[in-house]
TIDRENKE-82728 format. One record per residue: residue number from 0; residue in one letter; chain; x negated, z negated, y negated of N, C-alpha, C, O, CB in turn. Coordinates in Angstrom, 3 decimals, always signed. Each point is the difference from the previous one (the first is absolute). Glycine has a CB too. Example, Ala and Ser with C-alpha at 12.3 -4.5 7.8 and 13.67 -1.06 7.14 Angstrom:
2
   nr  rest  kette        nu        nw        nv       cau       caw       cav        cu        cw        cv        ou        ow        ov       cbu       cbw       cbv
    0     A      A   -13.190    -7.800    +5.690    +0.890    +0.000    -1.190    -0.900    +0.000    -1.200    -1.036    -0.665    +0.019    +2.928    -0.581    +1.154
    1     S      A    -1.542    +1.966    -2.223    -0.820    -0.060    -1.190    +0.770    -0.730    -1.090    -0.509    -0.169    -1.108    -0.675    +2.314    +1.736
END
This chain:
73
   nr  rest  kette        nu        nw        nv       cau       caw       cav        cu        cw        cv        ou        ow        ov       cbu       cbw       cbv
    0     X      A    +1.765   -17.397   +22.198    +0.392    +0.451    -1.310    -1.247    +0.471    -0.738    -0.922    -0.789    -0.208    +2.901    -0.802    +0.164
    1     X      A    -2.040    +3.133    -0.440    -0.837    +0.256    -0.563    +0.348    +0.274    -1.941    +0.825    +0.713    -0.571    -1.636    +0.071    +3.428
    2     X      A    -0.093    -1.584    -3.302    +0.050    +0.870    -1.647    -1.036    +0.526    -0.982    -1.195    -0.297    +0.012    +2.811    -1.043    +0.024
    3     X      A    -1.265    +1.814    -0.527    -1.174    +1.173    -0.955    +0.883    -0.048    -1.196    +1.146    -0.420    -0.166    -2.327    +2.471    +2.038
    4     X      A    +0.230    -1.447    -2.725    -0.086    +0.139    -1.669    +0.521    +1.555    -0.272    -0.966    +0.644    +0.409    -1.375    -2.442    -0.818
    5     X      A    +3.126    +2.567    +0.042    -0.404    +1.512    +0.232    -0.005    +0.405    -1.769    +0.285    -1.005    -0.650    +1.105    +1.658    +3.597
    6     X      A    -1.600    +0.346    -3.658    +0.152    +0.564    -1.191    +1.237    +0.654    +0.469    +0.092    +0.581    +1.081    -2.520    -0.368    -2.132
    7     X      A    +3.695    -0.379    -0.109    +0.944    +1.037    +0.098    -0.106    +1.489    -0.079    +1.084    +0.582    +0.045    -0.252    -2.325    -0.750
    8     X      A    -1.898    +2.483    +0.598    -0.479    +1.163    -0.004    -0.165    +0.055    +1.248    -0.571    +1.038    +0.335    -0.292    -0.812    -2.356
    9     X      A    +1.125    -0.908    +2.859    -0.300    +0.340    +2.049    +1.238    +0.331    +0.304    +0.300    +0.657    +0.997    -2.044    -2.505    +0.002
   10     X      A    +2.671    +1.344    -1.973    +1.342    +0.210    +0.600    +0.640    +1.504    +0.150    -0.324    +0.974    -0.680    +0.608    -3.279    -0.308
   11     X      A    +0.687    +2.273    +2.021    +0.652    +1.538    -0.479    +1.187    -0.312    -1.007    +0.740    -0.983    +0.030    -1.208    +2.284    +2.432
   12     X      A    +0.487    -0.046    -3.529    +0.871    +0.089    -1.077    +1.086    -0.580    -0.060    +0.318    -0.677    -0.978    -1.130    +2.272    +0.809
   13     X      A    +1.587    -1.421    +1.237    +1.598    -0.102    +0.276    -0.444    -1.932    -0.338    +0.873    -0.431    -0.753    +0.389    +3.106    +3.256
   14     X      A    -1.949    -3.419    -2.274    -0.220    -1.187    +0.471    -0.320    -0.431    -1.447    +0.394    -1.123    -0.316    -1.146    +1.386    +2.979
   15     X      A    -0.138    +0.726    -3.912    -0.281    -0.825    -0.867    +1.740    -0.192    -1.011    +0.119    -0.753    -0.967    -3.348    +1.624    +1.165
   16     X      A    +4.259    -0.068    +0.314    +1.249    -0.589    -1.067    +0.351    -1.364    -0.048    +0.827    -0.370    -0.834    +0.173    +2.320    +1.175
   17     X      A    -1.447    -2.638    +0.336    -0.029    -1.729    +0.259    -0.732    -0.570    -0.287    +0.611    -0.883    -0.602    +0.125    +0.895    +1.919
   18     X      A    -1.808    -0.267    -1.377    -1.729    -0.190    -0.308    -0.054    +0.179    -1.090    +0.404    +1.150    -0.172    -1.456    -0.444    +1.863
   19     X      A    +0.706    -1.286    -2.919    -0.362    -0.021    -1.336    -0.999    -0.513    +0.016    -0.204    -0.365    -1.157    +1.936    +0.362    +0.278
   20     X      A    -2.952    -0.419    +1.809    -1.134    -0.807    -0.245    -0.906    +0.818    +0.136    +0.354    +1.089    +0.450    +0.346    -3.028    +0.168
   21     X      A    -2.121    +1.761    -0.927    -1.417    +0.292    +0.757    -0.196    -0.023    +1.640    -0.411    +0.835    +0.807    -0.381    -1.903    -2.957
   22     X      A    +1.154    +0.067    +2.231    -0.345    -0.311    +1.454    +0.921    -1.132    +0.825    +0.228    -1.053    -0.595    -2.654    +1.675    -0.244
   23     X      A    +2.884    -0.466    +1.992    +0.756    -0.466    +0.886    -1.039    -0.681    +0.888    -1.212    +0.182    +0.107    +3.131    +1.530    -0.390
   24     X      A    -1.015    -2.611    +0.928    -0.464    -1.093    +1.133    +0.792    +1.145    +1.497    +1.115    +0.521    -0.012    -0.888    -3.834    -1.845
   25     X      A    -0.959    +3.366    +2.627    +1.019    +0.478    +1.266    -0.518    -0.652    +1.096    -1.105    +0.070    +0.539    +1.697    +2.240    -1.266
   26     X      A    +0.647    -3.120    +1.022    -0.008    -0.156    +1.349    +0.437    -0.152    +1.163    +1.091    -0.561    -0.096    -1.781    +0.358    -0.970
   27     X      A    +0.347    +0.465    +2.478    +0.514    +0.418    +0.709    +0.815    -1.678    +1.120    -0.600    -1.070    +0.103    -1.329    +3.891    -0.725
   28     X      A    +2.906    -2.615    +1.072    +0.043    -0.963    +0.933    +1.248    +0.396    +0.951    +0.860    +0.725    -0.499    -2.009    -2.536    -1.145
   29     X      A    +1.247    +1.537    +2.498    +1.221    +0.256    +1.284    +0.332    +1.361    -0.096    +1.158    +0.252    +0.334    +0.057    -2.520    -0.375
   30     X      A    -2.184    +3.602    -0.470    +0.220    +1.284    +0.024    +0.739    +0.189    -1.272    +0.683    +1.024    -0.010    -0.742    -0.760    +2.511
   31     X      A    +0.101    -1.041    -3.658    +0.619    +0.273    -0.701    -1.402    -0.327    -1.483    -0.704    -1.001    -0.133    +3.586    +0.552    +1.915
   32     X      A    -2.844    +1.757    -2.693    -0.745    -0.160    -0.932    +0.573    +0.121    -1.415    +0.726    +0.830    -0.548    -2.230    -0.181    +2.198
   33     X      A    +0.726    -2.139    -2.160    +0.812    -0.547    -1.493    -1.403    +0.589    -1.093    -1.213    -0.210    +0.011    +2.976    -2.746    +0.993
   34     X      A    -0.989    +3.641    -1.740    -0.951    -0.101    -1.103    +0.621    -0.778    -1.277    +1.068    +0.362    -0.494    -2.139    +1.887    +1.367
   35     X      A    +0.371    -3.280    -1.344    +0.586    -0.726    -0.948    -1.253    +0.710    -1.303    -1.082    +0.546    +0.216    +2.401    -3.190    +1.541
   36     X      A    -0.738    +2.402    -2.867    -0.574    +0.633    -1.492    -0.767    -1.076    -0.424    +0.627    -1.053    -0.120    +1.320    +2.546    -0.717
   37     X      A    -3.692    -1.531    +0.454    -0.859    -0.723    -0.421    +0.021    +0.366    -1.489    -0.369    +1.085    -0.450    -0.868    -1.310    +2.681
   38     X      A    +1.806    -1.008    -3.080    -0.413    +0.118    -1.281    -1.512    -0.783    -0.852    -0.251    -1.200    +0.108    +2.989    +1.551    +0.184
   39     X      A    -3.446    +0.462    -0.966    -0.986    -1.046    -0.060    -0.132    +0.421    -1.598    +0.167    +1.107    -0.512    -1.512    -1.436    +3.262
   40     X      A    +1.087    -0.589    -3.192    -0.073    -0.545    -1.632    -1.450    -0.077    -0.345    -0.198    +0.180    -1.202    +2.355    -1.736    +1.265
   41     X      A    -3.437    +1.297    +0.792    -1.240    +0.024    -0.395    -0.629    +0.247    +0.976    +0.475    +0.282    +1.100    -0.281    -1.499    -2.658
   42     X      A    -1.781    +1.110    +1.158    -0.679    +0.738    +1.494    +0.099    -0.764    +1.046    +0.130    +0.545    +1.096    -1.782    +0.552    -2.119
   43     X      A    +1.613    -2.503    +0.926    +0.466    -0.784    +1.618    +1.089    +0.026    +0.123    +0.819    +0.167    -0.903    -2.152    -1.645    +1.129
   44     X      A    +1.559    +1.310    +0.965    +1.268    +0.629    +0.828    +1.300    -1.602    -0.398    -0.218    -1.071    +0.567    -1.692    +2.976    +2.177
   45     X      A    +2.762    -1.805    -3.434    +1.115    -1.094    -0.729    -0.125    -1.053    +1.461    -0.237    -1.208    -0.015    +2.443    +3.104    -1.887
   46     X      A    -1.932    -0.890    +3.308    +0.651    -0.700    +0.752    -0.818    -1.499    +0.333    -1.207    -0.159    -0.177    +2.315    +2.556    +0.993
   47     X      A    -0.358    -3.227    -0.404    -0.590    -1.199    +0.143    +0.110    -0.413    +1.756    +0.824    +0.367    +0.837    -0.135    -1.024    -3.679
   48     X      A    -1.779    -0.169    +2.954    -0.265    -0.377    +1.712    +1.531    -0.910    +0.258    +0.564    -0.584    -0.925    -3.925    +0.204    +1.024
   49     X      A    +3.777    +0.396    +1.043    +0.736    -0.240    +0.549    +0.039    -1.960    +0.175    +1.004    -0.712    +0.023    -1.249    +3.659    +0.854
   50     X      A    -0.975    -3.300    -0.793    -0.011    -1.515    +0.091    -1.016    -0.487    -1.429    -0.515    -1.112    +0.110    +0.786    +1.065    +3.037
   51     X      A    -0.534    +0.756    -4.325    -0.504    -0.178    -1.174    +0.806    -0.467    -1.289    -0.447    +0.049    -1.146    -0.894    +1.499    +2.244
   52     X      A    +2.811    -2.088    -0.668    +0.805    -0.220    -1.001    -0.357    +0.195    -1.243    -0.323    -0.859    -0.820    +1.057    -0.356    +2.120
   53     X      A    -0.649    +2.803    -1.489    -0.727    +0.923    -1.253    -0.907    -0.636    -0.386    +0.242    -0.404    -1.138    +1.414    +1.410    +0.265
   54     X      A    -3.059    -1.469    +1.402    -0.762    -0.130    -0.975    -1.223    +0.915    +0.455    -1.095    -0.302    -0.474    +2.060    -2.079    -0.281
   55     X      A    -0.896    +3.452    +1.612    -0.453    +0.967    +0.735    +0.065    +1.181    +0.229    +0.864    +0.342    +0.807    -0.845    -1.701    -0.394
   56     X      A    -1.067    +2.628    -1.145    +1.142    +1.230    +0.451    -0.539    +0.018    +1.015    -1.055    -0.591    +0.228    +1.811    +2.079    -1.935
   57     X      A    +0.046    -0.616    +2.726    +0.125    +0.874    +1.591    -1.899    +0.294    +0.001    -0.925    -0.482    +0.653    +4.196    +2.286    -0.738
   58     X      A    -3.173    -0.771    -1.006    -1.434    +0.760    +0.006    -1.422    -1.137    -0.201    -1.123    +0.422    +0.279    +2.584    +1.933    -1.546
   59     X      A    -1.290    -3.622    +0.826    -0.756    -0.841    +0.280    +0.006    -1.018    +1.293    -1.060    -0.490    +0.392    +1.089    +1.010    -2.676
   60     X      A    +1.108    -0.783    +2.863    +0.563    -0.505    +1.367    -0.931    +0.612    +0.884    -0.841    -0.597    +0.672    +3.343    +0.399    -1.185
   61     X      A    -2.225    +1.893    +0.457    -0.473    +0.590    +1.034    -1.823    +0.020    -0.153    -0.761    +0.021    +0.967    +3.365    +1.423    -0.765
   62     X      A    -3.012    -1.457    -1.602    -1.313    +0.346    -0.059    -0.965    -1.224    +0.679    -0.955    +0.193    +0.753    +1.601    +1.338    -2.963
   63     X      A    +0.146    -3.565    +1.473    -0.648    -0.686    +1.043    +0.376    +0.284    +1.557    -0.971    -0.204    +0.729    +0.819    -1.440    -2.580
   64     X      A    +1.339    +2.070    +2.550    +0.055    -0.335    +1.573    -1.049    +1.130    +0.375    -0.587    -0.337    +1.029    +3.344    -0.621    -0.545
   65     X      A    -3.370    +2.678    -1.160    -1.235    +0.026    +0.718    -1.346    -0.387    -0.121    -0.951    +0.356    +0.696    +2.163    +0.904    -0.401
   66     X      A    -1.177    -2.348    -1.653    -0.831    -0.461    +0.062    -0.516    -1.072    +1.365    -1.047    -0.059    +0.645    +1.698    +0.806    -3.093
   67     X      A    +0.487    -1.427    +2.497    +0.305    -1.224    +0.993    -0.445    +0.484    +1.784    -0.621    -0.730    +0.771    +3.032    -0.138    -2.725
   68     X      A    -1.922    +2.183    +2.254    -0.352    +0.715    +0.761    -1.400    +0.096    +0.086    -0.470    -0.558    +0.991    +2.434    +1.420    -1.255
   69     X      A    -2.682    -0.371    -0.412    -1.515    +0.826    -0.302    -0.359    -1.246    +0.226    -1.198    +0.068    +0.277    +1.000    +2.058    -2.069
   70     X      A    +0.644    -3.567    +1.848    -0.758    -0.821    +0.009    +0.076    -0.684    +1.468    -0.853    -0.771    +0.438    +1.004    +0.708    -3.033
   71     X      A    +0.857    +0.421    +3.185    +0.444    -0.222    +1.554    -0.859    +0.819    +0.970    -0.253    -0.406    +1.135    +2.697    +0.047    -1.849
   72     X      A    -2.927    +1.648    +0.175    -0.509    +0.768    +0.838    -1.678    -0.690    -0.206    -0.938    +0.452    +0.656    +2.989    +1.928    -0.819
END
């Protein structure tokens, strides 16, 4: 399963009549690709880590695990 960030300006037209956001999540899995609509309210990203019972956004989750990395290597 792959996912990326895209700007709705990547999209083709026909695609933005659904899309009311900035930017979409897309991703791909079993040949089938989801783009779900990213809403964001301030400059860090709302979404929250998955095992951070909100007290975590995503965009800080991810910034310690490469820290955690850089420190493995």
């Amino acid at each position: 399963m792959t996912e990326m960030i895209l700007n709705t300006m990547t999209l083709p037209k026909p695609l933005l009549r659904f899309i009311h956001t900035e930017k979409v999540k897309a991703r791909e899995a079993d040949g089938q690709i989801l783009l779900t609509p990213i809403r964001e309210t301030d400059i860090d990203c709302p979404l929250l880590g998955m095992f951070a019972d909100g007290k975590i956004s995503s965009y800080k989750f991810s910034a310690d695990k490469q820290v955690e990395k850089e420190f493995e290597l």
